[in-house]
PDB file with SEQRES, HELIX, SHEET and CRYST1 records, atoms N, CA, C and O in Angstrom:
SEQRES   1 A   86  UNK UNK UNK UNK UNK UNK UNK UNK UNK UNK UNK UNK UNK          
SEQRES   2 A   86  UNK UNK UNK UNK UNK UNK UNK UNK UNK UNK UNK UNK UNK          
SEQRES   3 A   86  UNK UNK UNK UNK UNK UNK UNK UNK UNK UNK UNK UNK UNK          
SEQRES   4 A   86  UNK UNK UNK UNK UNK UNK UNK UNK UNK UNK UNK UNK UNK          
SEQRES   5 A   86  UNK UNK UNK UNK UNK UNK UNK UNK UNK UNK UNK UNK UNK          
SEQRES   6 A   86  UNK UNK UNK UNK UNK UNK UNK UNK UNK UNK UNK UNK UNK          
SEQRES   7 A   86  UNK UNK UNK UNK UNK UNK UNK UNK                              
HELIX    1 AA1 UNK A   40  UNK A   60  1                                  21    
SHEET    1 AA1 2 UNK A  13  UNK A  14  0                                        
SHEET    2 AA1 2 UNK A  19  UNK A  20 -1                                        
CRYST1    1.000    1.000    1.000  90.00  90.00  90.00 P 1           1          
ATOM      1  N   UNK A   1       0.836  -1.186   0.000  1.00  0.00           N  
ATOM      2  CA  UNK A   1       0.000   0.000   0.000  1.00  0.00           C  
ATOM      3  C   UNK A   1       0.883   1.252   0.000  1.00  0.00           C  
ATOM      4  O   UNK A   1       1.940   1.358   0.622  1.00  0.00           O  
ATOM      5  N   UNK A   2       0.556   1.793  -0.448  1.00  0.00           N  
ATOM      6  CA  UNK A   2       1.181   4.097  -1.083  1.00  0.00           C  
ATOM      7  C   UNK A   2       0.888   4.303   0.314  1.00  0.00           C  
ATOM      8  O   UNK A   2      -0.294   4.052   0.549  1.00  0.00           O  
ATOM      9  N   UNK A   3       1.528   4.662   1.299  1.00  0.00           N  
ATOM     10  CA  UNK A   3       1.954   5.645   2.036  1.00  0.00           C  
ATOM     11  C   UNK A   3       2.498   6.750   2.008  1.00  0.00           C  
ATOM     12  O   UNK A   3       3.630   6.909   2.465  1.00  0.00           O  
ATOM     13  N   UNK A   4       1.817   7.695   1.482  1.00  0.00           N  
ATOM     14  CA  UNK A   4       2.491   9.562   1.048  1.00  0.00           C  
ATOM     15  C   UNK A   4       3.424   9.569   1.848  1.00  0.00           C  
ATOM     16  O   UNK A   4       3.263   8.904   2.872  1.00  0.00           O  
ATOM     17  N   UNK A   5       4.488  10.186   1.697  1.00  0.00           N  
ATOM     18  CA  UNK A   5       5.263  10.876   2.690  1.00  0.00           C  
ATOM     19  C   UNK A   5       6.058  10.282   3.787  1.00  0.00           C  
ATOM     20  O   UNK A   5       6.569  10.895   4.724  1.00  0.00           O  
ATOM     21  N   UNK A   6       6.105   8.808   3.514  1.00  0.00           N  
ATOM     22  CA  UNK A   6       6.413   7.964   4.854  1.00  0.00           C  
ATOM     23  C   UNK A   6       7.569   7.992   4.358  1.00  0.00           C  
ATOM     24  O   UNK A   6       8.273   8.118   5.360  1.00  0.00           O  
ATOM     25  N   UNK A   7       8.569   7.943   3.058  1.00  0.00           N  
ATOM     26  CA  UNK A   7      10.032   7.624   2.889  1.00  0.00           C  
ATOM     27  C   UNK A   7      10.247   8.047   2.111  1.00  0.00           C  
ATOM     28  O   UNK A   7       9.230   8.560   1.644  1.00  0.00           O  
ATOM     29  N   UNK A   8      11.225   8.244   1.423  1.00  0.00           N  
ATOM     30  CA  UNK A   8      11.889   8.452  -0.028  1.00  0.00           C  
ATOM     31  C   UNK A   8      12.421   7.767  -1.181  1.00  0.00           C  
ATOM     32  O   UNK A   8      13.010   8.005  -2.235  1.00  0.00           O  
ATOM     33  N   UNK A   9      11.952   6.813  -0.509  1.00  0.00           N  
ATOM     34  CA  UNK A   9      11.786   5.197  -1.148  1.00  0.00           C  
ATOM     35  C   UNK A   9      11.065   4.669  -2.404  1.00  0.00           C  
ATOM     36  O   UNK A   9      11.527   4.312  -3.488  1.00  0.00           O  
ATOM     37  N   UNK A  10       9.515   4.735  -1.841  1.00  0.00           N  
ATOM     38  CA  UNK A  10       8.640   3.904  -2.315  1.00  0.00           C  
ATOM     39  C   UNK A  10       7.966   4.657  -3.752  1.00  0.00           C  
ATOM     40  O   UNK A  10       7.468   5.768  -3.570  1.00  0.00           O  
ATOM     41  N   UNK A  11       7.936   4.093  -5.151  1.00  0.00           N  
ATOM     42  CA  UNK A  11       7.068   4.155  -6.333  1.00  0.00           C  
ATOM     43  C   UNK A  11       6.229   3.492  -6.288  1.00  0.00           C  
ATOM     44  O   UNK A  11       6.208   2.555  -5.490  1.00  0.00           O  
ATOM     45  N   UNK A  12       5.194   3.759  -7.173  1.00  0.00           N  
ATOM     46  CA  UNK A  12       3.954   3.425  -7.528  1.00  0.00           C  
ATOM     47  C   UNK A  12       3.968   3.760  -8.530  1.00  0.00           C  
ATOM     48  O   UNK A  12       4.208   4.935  -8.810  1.00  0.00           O  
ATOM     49  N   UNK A  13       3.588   2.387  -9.859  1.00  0.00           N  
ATOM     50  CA  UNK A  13       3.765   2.243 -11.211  1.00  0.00           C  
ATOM     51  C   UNK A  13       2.301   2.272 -11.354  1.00  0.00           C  
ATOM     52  O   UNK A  13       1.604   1.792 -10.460  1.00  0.00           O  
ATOM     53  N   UNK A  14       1.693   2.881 -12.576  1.00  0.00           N  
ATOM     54  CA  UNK A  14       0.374   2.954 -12.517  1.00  0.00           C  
ATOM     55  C   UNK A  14       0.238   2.606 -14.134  1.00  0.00           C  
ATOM     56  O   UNK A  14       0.383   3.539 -14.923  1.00  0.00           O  
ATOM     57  N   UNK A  15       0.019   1.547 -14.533  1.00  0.00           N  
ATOM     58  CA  UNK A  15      -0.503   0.730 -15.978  1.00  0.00           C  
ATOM     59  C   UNK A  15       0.569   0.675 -16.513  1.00  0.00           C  
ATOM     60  O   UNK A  15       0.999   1.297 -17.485  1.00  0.00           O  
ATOM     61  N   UNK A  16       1.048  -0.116 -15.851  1.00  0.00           N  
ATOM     62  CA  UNK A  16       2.601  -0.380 -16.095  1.00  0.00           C  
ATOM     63  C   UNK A  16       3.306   0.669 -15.666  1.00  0.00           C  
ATOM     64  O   UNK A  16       3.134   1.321 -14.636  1.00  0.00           O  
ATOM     65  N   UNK A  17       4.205   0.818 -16.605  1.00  0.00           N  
ATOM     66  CA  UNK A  17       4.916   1.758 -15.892  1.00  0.00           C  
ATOM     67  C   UNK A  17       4.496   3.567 -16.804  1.00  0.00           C  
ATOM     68  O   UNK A  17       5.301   4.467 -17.044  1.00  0.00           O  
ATOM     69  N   UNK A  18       3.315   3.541 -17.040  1.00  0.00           N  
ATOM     70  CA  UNK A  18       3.069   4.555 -17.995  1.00  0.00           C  
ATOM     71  C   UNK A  18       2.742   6.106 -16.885  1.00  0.00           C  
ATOM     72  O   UNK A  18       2.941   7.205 -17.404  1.00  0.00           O  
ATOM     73  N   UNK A  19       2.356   6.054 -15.715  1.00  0.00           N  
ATOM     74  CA  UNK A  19       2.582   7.220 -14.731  1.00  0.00           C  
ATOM     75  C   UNK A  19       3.584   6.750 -13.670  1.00  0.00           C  
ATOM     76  O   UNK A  19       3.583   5.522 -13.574  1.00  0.00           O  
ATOM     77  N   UNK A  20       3.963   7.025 -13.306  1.00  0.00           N  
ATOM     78  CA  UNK A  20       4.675   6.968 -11.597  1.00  0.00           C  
ATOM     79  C   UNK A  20       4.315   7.538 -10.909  1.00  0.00           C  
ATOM     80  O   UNK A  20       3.678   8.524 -11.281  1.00  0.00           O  
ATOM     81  N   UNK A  21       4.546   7.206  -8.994  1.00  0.00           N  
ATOM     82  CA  UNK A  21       4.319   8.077  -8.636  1.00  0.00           C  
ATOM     83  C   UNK A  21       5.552   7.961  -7.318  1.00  0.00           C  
ATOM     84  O   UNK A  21       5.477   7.028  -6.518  1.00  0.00           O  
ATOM     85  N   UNK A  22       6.384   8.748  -7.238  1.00  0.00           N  
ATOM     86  CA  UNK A  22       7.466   8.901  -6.512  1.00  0.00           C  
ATOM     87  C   UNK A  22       7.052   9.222  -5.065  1.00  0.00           C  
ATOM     88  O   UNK A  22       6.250  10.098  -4.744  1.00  0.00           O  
ATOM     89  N   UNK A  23       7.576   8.560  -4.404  1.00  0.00           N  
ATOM     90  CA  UNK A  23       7.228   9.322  -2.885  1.00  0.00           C  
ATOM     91  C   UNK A  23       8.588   9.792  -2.369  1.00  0.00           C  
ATOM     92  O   UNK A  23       9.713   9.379  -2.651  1.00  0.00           O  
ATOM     93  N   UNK A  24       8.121  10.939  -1.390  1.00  0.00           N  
ATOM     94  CA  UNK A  24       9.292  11.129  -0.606  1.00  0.00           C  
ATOM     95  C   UNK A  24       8.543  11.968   1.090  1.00  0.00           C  
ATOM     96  O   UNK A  24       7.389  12.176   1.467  1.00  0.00           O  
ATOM     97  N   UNK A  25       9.438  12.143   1.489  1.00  0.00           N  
ATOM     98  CA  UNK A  25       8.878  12.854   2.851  1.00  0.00           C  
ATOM     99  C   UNK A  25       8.371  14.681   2.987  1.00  0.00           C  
ATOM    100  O   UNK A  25       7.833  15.259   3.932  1.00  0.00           O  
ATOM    101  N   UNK A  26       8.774  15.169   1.739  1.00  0.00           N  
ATOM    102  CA  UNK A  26       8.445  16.291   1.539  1.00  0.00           C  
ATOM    103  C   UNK A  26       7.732  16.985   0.530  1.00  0.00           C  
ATOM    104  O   UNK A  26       7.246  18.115   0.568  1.00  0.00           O  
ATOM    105  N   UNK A  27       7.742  15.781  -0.768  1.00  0.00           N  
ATOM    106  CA  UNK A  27       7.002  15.830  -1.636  1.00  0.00           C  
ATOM    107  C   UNK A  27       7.198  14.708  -2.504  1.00  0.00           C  
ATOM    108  O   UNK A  27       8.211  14.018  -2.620  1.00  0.00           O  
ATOM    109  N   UNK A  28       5.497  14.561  -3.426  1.00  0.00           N  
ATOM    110  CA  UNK A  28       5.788  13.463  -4.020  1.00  0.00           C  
ATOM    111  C   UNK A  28       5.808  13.798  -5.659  1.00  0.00           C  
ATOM    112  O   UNK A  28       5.235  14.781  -6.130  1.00  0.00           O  
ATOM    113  N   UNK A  29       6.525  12.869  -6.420  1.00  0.00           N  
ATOM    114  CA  UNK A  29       6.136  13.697  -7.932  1.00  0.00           C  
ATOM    115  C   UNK A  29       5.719  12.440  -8.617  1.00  0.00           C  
ATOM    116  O   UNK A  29       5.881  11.297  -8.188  1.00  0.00           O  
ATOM    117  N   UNK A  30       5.016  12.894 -10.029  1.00  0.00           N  
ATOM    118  CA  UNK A  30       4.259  12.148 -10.209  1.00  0.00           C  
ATOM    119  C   UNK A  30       4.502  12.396 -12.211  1.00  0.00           C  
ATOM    120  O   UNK A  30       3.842  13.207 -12.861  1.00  0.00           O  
ATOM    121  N   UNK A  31       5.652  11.413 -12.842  1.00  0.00           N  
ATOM    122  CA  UNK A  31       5.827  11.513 -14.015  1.00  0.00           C  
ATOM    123  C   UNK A  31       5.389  10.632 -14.605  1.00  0.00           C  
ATOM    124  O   UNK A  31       5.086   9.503 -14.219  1.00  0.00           O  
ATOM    125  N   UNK A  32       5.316  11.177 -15.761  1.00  0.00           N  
ATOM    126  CA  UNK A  32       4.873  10.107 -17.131  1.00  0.00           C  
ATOM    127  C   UNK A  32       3.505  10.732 -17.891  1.00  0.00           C  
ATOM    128  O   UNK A  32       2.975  11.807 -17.609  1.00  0.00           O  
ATOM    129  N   UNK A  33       3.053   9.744 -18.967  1.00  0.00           N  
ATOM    130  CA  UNK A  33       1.864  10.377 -19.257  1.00  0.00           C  
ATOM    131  C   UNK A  33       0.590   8.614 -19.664  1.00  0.00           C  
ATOM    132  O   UNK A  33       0.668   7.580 -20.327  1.00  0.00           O  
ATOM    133  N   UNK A  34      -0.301   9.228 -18.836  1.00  0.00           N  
ATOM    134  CA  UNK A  34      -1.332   7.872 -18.106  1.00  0.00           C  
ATOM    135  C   UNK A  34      -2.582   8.439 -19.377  1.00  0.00           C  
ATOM    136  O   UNK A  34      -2.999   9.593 -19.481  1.00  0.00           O  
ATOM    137  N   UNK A  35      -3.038   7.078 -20.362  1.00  0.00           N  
ATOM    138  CA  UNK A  35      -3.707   7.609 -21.005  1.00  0.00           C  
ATOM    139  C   UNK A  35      -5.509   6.549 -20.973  1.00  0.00           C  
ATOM    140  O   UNK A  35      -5.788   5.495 -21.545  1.00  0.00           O  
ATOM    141  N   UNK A  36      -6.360   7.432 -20.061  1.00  0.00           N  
ATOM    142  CA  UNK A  36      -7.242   6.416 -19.662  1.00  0.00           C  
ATOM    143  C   UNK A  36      -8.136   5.937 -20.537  1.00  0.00           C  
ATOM    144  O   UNK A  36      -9.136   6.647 -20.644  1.00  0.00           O  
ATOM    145  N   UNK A  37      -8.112   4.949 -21.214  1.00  0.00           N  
ATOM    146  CA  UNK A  37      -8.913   4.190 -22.183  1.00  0.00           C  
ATOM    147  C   UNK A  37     -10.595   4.006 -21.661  1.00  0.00           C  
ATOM    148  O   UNK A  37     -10.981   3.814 -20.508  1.00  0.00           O  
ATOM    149  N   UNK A  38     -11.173   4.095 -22.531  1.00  0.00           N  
ATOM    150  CA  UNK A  38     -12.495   3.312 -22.199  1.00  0.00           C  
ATOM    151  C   UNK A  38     -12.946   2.224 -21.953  1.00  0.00           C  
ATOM    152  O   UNK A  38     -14.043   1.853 -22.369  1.00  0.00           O  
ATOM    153  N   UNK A  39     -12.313   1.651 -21.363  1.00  0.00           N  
ATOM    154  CA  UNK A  39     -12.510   0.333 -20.804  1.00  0.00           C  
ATOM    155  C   UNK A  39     -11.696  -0.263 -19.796  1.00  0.00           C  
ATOM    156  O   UNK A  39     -10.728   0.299 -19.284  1.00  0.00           O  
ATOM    157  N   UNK A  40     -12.204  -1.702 -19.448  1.00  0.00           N  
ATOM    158  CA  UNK A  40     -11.320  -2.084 -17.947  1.00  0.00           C  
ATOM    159  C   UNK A  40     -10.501  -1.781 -18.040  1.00  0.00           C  
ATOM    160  O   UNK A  40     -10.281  -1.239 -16.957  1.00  0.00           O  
ATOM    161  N   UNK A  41      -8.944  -1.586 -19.131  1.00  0.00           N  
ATOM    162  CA  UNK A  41      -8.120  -1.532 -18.523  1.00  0.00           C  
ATOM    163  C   UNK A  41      -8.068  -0.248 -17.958  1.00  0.00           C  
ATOM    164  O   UNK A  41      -7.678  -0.111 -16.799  1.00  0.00           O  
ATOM    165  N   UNK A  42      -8.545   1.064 -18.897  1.00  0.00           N  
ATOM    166  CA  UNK A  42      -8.663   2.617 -18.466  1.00  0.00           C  
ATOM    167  C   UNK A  42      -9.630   2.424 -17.137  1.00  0.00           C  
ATOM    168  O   UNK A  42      -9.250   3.387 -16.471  1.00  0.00           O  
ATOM    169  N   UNK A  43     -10.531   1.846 -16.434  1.00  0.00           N  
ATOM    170  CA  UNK A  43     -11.114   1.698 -15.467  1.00  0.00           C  
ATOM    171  C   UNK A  43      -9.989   1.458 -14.438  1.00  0.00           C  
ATOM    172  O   UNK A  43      -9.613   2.285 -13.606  1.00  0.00           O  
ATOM    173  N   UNK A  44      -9.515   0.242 -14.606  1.00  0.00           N  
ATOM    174  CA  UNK A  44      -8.224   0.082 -13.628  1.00  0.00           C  
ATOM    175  C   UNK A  44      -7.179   0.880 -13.418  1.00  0.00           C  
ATOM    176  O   UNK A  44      -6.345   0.809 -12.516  1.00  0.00           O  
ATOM    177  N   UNK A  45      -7.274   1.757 -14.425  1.00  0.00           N  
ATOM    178  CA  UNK A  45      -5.273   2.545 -14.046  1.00  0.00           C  
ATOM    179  C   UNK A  45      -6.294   3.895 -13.859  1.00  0.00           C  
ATOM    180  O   UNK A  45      -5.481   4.750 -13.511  1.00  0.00           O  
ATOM    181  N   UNK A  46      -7.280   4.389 -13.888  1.00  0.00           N  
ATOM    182  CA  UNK A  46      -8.105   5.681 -13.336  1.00  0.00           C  
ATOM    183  C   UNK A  46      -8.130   5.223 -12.186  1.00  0.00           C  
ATOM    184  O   UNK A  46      -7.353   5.747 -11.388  1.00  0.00           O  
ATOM    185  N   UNK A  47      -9.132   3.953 -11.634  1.00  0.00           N  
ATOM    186  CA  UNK A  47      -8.970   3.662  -9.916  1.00  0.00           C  
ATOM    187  C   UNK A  47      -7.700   3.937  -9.185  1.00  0.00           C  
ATOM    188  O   UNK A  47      -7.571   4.678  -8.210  1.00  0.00           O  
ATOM    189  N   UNK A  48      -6.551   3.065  -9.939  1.00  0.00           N  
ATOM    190  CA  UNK A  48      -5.500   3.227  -8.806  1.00  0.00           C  
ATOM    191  C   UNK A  48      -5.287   4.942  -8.629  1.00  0.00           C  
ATOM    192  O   UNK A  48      -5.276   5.553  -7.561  1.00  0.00           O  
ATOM    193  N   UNK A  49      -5.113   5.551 -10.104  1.00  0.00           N  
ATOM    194  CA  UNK A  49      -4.567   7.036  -9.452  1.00  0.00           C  
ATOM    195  C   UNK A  49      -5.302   7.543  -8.942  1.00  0.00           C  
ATOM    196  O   UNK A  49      -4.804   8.545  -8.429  1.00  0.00           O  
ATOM    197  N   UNK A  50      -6.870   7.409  -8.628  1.00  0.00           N  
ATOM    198  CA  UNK A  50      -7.356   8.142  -7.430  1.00  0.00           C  
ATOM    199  C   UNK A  50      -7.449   7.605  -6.436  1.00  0.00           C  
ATOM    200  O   UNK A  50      -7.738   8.332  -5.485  1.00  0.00           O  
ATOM    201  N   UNK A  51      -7.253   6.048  -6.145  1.00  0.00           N  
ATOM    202  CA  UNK A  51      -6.564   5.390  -5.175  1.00  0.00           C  
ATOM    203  C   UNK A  51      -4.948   6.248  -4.212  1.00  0.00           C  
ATOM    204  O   UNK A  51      -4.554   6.216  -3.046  1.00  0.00           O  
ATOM    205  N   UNK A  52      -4.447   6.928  -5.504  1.00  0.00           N  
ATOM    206  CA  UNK A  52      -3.224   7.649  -4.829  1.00  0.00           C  
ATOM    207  C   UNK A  52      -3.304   8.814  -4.581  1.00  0.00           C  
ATOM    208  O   UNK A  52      -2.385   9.194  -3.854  1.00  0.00           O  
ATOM    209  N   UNK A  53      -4.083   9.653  -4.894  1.00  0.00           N  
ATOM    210  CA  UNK A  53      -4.359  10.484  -5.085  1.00  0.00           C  
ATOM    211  C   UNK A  53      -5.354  10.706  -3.717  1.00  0.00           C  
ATOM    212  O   UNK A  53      -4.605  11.095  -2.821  1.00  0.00           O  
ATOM    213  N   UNK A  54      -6.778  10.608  -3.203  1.00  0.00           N  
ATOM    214  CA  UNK A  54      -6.938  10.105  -2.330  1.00  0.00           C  
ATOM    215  C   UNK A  54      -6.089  10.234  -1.021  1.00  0.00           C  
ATOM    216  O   UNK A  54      -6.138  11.064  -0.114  1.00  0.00           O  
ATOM    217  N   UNK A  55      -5.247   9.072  -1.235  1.00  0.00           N  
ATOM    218  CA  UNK A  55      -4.155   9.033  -0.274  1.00  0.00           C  
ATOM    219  C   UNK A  55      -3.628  10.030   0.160  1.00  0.00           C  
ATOM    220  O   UNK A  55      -3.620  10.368   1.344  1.00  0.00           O  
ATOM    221  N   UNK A  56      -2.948  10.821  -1.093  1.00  0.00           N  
ATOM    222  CA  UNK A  56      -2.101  11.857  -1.097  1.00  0.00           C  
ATOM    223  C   UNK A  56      -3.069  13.323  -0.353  1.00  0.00           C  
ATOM    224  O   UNK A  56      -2.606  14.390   0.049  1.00  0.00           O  
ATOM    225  N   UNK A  57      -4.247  12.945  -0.375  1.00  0.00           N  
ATOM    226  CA  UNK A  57      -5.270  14.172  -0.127  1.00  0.00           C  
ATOM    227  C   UNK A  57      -5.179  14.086   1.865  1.00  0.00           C  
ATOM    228  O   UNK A  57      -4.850  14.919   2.710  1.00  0.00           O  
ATOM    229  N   UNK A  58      -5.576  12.889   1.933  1.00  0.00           N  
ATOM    230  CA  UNK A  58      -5.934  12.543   3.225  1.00  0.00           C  
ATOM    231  C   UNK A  58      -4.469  12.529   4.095  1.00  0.00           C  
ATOM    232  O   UNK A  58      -4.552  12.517   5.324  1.00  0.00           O  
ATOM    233  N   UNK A  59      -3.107  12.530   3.439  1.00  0.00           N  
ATOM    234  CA  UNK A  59      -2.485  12.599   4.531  1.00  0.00           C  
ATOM    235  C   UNK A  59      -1.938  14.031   4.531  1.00  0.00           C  
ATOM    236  O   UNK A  59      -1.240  14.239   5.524  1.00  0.00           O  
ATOM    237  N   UNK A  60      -2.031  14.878   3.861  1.00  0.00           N  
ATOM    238  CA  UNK A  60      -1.690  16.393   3.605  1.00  0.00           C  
ATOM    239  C   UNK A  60      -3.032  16.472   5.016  1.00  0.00           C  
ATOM    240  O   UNK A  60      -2.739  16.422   6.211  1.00  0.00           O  
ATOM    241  N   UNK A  61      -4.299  16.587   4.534  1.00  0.00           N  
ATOM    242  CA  UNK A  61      -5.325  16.807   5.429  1.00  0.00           C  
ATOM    243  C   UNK A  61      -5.119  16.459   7.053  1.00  0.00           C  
ATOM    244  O   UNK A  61      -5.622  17.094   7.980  1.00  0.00           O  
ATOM    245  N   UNK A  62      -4.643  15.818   7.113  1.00  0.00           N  
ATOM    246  CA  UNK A  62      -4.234  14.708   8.475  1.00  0.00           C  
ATOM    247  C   UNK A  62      -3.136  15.734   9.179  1.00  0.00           C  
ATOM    248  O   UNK A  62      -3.070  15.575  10.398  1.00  0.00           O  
ATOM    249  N   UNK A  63      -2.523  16.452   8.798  1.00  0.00           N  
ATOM    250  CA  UNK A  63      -1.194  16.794   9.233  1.00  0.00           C  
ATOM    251  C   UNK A  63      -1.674  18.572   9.871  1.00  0.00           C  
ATOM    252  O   UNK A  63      -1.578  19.451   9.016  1.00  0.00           O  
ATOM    253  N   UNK A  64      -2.219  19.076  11.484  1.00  0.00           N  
ATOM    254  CA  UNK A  64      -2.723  19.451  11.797  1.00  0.00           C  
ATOM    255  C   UNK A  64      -1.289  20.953  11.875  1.00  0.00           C  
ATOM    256  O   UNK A  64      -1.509  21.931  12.590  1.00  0.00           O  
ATOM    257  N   UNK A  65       0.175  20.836  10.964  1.00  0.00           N  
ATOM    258  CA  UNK A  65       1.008  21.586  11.489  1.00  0.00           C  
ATOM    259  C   UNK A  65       1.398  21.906   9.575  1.00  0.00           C  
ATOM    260  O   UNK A  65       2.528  22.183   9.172  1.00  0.00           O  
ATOM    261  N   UNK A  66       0.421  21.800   8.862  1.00  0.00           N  
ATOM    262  CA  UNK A  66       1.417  21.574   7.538  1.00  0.00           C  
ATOM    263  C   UNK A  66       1.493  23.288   7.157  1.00  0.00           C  
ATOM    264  O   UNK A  66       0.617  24.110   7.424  1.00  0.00           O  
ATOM    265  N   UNK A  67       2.417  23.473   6.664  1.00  0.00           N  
ATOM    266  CA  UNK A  67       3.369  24.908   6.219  1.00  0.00           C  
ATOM    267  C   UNK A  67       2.104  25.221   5.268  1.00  0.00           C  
ATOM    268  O   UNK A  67       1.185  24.518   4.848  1.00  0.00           O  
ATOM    269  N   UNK A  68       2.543  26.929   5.067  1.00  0.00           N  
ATOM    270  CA  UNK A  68       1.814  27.356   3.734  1.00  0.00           C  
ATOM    271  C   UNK A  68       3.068  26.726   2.483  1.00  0.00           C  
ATOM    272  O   UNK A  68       2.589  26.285   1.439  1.00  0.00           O  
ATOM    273  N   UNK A  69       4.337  26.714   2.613  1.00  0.00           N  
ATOM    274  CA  UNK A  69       5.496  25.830   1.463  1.00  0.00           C  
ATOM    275  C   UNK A  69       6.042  25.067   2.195  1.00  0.00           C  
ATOM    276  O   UNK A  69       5.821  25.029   3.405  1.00  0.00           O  
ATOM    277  N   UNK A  70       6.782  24.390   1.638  1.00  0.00           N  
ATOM    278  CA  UNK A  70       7.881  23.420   2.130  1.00  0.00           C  
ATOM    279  C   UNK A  70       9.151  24.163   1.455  1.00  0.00           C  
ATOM    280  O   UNK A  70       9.361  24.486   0.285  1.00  0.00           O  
ATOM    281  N   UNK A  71       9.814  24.291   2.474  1.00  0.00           N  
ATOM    282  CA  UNK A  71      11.289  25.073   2.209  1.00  0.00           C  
ATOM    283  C   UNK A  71      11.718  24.188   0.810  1.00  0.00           C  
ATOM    284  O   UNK A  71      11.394  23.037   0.518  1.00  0.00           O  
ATOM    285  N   UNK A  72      12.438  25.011   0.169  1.00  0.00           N  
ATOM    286  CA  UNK A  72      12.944  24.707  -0.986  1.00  0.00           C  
ATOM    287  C   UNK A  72      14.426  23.964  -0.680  1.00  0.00           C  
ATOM    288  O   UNK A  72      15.140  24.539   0.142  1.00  0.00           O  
ATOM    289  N   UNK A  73      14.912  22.773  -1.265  1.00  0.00           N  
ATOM    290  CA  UNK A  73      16.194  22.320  -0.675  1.00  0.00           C  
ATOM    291  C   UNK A  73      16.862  21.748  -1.652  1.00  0.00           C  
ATOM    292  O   UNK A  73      16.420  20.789  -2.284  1.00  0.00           O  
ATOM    293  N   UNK A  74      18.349  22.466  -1.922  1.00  0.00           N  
ATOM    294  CA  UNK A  74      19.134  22.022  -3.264  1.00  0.00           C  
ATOM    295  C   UNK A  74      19.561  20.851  -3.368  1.00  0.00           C  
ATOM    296  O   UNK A  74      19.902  20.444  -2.257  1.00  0.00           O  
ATOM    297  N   UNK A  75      19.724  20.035  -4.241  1.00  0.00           N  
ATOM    298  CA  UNK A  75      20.087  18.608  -4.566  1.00  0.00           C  
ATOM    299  C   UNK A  75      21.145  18.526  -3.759  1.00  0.00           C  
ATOM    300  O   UNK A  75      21.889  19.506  -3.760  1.00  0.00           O  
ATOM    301  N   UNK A  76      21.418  17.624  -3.071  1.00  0.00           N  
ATOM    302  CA  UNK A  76      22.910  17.454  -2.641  1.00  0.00           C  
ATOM    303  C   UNK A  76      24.017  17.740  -3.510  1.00  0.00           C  
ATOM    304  O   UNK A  76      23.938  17.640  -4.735  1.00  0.00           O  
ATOM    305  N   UNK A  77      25.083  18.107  -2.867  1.00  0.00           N  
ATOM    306  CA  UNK A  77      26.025  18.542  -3.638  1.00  0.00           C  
ATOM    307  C   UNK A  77      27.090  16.934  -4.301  1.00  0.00           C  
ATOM    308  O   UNK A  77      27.755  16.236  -3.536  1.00  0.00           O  
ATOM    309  N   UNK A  78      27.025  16.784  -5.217  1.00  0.00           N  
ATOM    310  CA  UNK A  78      27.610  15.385  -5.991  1.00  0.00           C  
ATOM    311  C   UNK A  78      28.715  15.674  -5.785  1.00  0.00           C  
ATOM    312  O   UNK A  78      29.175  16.816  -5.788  1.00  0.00           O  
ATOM    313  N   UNK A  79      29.426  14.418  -5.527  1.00  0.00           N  
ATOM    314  CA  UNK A  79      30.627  13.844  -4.763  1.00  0.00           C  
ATOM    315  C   UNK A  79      31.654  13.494  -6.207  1.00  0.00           C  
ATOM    316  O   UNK A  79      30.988  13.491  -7.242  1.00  0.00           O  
ATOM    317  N   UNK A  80      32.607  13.311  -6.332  1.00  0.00           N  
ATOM    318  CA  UNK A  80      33.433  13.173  -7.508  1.00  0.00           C  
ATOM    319  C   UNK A  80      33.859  11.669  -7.566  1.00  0.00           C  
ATOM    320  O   UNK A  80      34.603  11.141  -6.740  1.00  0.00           O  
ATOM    321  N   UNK A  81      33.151  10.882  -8.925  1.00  0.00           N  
ATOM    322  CA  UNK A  81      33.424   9.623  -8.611  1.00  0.00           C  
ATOM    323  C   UNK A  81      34.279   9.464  -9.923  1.00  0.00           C  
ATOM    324  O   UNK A  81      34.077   9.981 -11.022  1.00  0.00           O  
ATOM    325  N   UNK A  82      35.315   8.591  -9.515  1.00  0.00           N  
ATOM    326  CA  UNK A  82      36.397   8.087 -10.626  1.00  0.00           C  
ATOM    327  C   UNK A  82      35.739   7.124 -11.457  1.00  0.00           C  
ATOM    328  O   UNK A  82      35.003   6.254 -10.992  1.00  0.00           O  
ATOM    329  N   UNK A  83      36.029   7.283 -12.887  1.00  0.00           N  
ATOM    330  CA  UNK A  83      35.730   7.066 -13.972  1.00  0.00           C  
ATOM    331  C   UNK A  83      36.334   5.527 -14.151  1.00  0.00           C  
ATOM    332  O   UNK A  83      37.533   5.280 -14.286  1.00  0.00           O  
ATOM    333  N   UNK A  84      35.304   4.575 -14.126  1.00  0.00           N  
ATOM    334  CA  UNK A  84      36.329   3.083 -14.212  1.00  0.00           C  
ATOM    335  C   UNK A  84      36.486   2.581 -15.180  1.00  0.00           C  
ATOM    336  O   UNK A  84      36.986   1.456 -15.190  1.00  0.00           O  
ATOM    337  N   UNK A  85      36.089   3.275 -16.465  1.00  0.00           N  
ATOM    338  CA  UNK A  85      37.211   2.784 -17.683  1.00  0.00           C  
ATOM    339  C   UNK A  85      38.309   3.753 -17.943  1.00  0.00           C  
ATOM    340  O   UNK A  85      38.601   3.774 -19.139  1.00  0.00           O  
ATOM    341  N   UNK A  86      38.875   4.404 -17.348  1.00  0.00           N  
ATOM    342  CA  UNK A  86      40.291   5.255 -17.797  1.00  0.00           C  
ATOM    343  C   UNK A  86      41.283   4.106 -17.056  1.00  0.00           C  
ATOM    344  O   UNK A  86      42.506   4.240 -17.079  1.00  0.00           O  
TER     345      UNK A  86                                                      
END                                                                             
């Protein structure tokens, strides 16, 4: 089960892998492009994303301290890794 916000871990592939949905503890993102058909299968990959979606509503809602933003925070700074074919 999608737990918003619990790690920085966990995806959620939605009709295959045609949306994602990334979690992390400060925000989640949500790439690709999900194209809902008229039929079961577009029935099934519409449920799950408001299955996540949903989710994503109710634990923002839940959180009785949440900011008007979430501080903005630069990528870590990348470390210099040696090149192993030279």
């Amino acid at each position: 089960m999608f737990k918003p916000y619990s790690n920085d871990d966990d995806v959620l592939n939605i009709h295959g892998d045609a949306l994602t949905v990334s979690n992390g503890t400060t925000r989640i993102v949500l790439n690709g492009t999900l194209e809902l058909t008229q039929d079961q299968r577009g029935l099934k990959a519409a449920i799950a994303l408001k299955e996540a979606v949903d989710a994503i509503v109710a634990s923002l809602q839940a959180q009785s301290n949440l900011p008007a933003r979430v501080k903005e925070e630069p990528d870590a700074k990348p470390g210099v890794v040696q090149n192993p074919f030279q």
